[in-house]
PyMOL commands that place a pseudoatom at each C-alpha (Angstrom):
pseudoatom trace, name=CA, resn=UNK, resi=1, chain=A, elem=C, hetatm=0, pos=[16.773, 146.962, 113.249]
pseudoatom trace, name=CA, resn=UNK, resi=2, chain=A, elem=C, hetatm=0, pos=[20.278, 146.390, 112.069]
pseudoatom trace, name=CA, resn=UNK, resi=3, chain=A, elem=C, hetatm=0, pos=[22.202, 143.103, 112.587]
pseudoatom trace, name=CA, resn=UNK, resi=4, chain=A, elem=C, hetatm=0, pos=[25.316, 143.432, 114.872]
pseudoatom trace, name=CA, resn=UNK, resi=5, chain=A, elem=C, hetatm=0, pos=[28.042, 140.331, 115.216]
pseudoatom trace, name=CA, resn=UNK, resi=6, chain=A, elem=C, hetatm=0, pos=[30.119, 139.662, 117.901]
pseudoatom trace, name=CA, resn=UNK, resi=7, chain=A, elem=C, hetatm=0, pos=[33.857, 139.827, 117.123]
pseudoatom trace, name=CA, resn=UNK, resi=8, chain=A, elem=C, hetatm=0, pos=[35.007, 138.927, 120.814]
pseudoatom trace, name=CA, resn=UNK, resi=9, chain=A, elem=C, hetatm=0, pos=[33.185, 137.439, 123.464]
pseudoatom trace, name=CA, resn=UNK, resi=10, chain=A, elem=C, hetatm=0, pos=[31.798, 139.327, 126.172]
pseudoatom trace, name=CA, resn=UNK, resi=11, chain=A, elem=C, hetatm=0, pos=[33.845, 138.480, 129.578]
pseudoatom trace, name=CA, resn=UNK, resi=12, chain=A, elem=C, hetatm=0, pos=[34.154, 139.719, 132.875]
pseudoatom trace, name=CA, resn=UNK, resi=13, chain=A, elem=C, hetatm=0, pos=[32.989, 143.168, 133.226]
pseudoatom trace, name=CA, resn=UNK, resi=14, chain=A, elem=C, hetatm=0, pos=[31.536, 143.700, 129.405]
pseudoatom trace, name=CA, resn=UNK, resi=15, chain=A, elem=C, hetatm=0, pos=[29.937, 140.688, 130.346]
pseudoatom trace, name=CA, resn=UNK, resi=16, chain=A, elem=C, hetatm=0, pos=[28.121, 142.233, 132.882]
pseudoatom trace, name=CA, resn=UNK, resi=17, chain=A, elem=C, hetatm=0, pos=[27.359, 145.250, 130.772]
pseudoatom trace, name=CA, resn=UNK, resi=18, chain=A, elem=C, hetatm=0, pos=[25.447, 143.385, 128.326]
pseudoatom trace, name=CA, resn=UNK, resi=19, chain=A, elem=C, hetatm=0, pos=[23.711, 141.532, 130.778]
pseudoatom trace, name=CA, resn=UNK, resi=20, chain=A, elem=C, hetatm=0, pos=[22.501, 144.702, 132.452]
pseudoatom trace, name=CA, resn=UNK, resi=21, chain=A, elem=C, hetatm=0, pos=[21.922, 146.629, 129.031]
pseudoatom trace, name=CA, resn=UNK, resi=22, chain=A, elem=C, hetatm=0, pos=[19.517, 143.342, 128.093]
pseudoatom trace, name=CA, resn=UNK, resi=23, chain=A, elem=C, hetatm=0, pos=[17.964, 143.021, 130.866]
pseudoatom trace, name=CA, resn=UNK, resi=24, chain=A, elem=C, hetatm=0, pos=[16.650, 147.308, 130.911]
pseudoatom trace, name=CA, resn=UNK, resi=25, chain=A, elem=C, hetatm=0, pos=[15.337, 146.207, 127.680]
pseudoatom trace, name=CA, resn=UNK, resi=26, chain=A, elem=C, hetatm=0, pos=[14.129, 142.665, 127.577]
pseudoatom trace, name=CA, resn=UNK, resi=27, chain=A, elem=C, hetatm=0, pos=[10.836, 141.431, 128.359]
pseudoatom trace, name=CA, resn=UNK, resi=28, chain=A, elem=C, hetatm=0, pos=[11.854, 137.444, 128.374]
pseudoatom trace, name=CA, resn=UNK, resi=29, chain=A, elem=C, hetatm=0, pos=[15.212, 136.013, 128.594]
pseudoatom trace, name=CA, resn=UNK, resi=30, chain=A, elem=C, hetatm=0, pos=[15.704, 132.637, 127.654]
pseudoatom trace, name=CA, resn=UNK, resi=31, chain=A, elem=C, hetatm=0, pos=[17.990, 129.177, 128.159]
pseudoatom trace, name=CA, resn=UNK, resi=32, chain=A, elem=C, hetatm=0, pos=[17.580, 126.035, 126.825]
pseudoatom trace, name=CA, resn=UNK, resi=33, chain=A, elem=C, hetatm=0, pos=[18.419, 122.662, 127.984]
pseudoatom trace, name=CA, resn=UNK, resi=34, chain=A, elem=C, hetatm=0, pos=[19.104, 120.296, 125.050]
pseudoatom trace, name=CA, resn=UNK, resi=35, chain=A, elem=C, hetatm=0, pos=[17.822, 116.245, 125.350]
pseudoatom trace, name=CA, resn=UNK, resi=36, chain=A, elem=C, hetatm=0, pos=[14.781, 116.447, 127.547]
pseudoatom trace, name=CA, resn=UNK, resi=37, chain=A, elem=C, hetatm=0, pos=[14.843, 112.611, 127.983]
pseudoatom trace, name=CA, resn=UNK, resi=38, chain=A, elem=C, hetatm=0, pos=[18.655, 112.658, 129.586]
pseudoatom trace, name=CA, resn=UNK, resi=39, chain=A, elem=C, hetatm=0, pos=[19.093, 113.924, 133.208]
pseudoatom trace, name=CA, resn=UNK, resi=40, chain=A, elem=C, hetatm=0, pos=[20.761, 117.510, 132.578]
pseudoatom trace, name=CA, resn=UNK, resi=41, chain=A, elem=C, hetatm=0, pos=[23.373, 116.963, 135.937]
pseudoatom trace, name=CA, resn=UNK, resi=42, chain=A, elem=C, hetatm=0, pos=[24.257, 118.761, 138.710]
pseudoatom trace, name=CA, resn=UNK, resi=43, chain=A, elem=C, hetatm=0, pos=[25.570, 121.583, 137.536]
pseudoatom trace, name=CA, resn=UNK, resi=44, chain=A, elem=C, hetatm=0, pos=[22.637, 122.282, 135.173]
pseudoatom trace, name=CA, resn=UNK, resi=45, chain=A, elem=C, hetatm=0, pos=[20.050, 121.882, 137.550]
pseudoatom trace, name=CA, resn=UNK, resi=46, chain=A, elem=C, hetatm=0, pos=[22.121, 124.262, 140.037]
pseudoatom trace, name=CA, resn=UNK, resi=47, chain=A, elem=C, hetatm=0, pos=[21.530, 126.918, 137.820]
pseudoatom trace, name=CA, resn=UNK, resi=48, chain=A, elem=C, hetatm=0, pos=[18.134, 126.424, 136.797]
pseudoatom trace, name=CA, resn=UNK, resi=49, chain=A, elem=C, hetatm=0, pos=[17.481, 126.397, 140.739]
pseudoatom trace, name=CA, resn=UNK, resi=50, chain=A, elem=C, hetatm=0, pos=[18.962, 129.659, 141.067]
pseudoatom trace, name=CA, resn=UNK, resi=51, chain=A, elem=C, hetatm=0, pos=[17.433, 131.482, 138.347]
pseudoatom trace, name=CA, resn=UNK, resi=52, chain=A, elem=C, hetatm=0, pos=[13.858, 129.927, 139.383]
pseudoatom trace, name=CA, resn=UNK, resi=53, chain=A, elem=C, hetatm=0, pos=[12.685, 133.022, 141.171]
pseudoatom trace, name=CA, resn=UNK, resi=54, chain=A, elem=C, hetatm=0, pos=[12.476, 134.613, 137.643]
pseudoatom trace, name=CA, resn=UNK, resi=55, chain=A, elem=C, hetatm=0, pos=[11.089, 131.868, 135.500]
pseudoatom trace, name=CA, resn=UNK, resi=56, chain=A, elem=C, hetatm=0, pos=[7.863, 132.263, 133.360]
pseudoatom trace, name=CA, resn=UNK, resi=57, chain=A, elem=C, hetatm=0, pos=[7.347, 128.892, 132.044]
pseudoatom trace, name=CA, resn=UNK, resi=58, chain=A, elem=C, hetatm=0, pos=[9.457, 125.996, 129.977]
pseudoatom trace, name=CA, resn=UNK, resi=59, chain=A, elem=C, hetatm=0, pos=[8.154, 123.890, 127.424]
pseudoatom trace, name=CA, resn=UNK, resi=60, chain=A, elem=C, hetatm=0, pos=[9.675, 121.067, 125.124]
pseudoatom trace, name=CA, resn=UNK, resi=61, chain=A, elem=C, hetatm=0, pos=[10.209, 123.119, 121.560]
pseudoatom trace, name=CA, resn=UNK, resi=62, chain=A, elem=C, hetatm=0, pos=[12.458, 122.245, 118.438]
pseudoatom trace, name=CA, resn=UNK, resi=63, chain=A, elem=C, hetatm=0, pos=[13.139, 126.175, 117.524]
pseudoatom trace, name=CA, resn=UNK, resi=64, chain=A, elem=C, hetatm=0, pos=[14.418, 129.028, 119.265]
pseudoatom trace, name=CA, resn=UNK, resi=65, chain=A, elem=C, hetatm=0, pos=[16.457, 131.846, 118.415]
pseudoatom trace, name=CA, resn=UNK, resi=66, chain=A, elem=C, hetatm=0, pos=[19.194, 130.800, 116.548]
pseudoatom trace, name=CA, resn=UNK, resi=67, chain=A, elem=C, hetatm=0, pos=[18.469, 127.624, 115.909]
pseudoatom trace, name=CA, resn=UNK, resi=68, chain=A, elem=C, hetatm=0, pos=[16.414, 124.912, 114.915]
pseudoatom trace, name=CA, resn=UNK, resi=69, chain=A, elem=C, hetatm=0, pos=[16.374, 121.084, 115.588]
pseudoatom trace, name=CA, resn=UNK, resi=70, chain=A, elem=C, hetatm=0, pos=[14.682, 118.711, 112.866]
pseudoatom trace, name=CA, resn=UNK, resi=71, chain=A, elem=C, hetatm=0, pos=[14.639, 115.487, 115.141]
pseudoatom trace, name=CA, resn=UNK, resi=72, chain=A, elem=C, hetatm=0, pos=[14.705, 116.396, 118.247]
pseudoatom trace, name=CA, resn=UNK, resi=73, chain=A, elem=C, hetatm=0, pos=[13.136, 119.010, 121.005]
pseudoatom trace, name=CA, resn=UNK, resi=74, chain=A, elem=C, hetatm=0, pos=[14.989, 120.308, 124.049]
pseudoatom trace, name=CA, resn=UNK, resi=75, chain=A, elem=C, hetatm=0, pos=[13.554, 122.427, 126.992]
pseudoatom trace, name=CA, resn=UNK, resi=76, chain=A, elem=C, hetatm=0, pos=[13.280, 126.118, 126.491]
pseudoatom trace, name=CA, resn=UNK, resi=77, chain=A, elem=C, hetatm=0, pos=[13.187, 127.844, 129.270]
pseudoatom trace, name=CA, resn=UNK, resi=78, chain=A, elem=C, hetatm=0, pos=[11.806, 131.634, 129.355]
pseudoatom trace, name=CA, resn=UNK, resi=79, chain=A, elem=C, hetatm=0, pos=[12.391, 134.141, 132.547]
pseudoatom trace, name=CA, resn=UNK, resi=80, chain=A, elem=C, hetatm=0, pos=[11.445, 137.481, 133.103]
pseudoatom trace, name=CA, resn=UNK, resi=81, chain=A, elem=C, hetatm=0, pos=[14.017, 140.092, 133.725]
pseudoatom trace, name=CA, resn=UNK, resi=82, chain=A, elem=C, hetatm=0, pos=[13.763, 141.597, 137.029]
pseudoatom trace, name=CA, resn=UNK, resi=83, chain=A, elem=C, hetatm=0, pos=[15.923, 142.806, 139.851]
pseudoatom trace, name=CA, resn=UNK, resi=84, chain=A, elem=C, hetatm=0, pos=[18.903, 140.598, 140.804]
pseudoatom trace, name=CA, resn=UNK, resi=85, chain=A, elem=C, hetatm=0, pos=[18.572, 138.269, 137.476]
pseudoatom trace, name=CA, resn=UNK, resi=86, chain=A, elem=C, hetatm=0, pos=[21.749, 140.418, 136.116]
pseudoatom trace, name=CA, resn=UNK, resi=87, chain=A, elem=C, hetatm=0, pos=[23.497, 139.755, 139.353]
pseudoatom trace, name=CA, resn=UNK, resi=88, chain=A, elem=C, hetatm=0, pos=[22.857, 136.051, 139.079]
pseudoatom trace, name=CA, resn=UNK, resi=89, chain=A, elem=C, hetatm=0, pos=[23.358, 136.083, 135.195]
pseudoatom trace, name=CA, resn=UNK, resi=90, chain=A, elem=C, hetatm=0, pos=[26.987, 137.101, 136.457]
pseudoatom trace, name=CA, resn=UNK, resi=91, chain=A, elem=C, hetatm=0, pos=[27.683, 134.688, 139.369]
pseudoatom trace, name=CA, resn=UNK, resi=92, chain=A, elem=C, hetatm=0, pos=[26.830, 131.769, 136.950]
pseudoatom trace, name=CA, resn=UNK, resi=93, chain=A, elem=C, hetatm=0, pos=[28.960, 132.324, 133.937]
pseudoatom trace, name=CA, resn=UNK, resi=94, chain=A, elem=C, hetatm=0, pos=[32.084, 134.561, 133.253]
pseudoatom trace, name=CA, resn=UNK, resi=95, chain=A, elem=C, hetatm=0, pos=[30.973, 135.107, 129.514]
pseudoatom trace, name=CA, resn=UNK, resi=96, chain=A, elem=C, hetatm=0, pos=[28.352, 134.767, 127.129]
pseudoatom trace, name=CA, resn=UNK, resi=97, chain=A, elem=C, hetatm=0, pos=[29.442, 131.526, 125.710]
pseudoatom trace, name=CA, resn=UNK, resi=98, chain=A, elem=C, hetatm=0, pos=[29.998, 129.672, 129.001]
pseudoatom trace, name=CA, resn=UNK, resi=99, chain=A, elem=C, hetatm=0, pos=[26.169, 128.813, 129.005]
pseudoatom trace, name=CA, resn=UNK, resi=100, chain=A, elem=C, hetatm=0, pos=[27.145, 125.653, 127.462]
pseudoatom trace, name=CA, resn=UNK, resi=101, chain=A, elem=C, hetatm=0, pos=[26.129, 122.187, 128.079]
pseudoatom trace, name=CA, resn=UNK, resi=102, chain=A, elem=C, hetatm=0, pos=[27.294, 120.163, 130.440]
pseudoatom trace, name=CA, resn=UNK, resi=103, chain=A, elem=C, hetatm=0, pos=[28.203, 123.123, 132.821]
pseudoatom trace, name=CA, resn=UNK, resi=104, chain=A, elem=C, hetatm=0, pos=[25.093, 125.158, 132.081]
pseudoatom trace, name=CA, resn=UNK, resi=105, chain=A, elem=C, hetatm=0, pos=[22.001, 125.605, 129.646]
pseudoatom trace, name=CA, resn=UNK, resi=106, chain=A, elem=C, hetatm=0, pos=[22.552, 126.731, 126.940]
pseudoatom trace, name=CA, resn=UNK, resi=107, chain=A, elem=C, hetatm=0, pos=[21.968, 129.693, 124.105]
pseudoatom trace, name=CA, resn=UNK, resi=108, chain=A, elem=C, hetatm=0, pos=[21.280, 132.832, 126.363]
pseudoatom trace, name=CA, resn=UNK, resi=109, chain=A, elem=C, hetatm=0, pos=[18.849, 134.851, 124.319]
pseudoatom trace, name=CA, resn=UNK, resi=110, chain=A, elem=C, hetatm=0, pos=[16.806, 137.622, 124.939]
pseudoatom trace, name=CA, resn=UNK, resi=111, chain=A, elem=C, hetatm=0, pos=[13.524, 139.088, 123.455]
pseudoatom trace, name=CA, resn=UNK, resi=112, chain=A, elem=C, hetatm=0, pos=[11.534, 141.884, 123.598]
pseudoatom trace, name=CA, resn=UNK, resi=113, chain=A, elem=C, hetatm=0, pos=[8.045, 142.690, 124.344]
pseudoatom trace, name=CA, resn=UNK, resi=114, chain=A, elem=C, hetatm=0, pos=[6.754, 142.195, 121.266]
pseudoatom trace, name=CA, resn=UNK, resi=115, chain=A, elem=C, hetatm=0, pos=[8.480, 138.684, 120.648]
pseudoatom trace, name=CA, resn=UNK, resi=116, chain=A, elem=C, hetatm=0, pos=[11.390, 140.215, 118.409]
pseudoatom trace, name=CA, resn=UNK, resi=117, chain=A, elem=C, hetatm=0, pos=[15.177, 139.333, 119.082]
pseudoatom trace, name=CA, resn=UNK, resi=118, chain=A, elem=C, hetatm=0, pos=[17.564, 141.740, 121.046]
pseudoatom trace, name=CA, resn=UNK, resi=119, chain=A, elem=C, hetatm=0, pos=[20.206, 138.830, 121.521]
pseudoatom trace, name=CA, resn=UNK, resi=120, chain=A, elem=C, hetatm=0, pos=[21.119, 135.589, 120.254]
pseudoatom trace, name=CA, resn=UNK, resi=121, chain=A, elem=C, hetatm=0, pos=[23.484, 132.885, 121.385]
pseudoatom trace, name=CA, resn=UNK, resi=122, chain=A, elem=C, hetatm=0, pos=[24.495, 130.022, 119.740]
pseudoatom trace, name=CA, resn=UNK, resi=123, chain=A, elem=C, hetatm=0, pos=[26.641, 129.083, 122.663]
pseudoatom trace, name=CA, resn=UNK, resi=124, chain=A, elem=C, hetatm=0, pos=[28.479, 125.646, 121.124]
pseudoatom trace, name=CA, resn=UNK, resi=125, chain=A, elem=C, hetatm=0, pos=[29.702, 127.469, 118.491]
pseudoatom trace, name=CA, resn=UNK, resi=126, chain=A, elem=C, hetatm=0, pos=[30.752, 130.535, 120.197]
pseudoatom trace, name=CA, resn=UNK, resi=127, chain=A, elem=C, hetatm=0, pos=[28.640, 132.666, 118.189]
pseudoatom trace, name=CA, resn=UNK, resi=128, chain=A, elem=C, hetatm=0, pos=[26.082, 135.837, 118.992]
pseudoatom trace, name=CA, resn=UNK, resi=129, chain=A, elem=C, hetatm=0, pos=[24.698, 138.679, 117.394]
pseudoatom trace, name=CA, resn=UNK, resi=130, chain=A, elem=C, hetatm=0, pos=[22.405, 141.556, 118.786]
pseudoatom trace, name=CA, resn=UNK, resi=131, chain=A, elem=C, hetatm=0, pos=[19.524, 142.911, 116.892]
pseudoatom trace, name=CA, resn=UNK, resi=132, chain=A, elem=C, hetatm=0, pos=[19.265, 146.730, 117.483]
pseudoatom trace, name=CA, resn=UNK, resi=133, chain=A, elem=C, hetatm=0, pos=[17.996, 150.497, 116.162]
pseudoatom trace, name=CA, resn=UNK, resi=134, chain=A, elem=C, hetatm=0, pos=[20.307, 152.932, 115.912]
pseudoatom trace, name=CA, resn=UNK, resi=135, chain=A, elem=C, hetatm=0, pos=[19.165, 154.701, 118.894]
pseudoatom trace, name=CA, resn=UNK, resi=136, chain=A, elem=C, hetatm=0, pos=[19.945, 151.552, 121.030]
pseudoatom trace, name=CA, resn=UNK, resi=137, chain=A, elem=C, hetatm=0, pos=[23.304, 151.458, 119.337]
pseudoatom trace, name=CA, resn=UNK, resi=138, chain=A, elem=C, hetatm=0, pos=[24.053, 154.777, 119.732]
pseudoatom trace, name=CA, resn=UNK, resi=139, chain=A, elem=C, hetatm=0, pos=[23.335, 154.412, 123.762]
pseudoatom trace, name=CA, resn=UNK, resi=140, chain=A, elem=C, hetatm=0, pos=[25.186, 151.595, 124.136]
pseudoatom trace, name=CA, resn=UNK, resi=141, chain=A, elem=C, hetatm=0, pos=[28.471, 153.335, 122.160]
pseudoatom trace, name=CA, resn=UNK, resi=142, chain=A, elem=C, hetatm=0, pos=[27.865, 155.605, 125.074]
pseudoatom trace, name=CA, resn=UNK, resi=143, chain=A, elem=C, hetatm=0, pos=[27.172, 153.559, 128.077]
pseudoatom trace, name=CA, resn=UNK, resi=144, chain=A, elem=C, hetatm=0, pos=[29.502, 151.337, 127.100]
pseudoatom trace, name=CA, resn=UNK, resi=145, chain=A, elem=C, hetatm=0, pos=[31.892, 151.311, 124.392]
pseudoatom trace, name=CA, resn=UNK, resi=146, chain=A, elem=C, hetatm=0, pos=[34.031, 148.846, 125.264]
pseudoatom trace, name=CA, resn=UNK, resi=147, chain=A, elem=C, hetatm=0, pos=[31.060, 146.907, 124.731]
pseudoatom trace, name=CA, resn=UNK, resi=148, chain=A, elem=C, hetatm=0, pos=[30.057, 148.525, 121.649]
pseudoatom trace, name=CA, resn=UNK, resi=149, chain=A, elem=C, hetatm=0, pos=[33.633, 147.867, 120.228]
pseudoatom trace, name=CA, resn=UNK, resi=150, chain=A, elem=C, hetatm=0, pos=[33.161, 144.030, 120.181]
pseudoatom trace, name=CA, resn=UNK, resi=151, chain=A, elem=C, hetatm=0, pos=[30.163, 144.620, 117.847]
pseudoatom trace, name=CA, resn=UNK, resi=152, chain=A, elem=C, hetatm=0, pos=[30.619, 144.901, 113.839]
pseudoatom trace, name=CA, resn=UNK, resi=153, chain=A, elem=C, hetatm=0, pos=[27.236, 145.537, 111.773]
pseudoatom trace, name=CA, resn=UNK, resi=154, chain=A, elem=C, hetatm=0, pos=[26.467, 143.124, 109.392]
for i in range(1, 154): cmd.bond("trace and resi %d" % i, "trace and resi %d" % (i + 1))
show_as sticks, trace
zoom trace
């Protein structure tokens, strides 16, 4: 798997192209919801609500994709992929760094089925990367290059 960096953020309509290439290849997509002990708002918990039909489980963790907290945990949640989640994925945010706290949870990731990393957010400091084989590359230059074009291999 090669490393590829964002250059640009996804928004809009390439927005919704890496939502639906993720979601064809994802097994768990994930959001997290920093400060457990503080109530997350309105906004927050309007999303979660929304995306419930799809979630797995949450649990209070310090690490995720991306990052790692030494003091404190926040709530991961995980969701499975299924029909509609990219449609909802799109109503909620009009790019990949507006899942940011306090309008939404935060750090959109999403993994495959054996637990690796096909995207990581770092939402608060408007940075992502993809993990991919050069197959998957290669399909994405074609299903969507506009896409593809925001990506520079590390």
């Amino acid at each position: 798997m090669d490393c590829y960096v964002f250059t640009d953020e996804p928004r809009g309509s390439v927005y919704g192209e890496l939502m639906d290439f993720c979601c064809s290849i994802a097994s768990t997509m994930l959001l997290v919801v920093r400060d457990p002990q503080i109530d997350p708002g309105a906004s927050i918990k309007a999303k979660l609500a929304l995306l419930s039909p799809f979630l797995v489980d949450c649990a209070k963790e310090s690490e995720w994709p991306g990052t790692v907290l030494y003091a404190d945990e926040a709530t991961v949640y995980r969701y499975s992929p299924g029909e509609g989640l990219q449609g909802l994925l799109m109503q909620q945010a009009a790019g990949l760094f507006s899942w940011v706290h306090p309008d939404a949870p935060e750090d959109l990731c999403f993994l495959r089925r054996d637990g690796g990393v096909l995207l990581v957010t770092i939402s608060h400091e408007r940075e992502a990367y993809m993990l991919l084989s050069s197959a998957e590359f290669e399909a994405l230059q074609r299903q969507f290059p506009e896409l593809a074009s925001m990506l520079q291999k590390e």
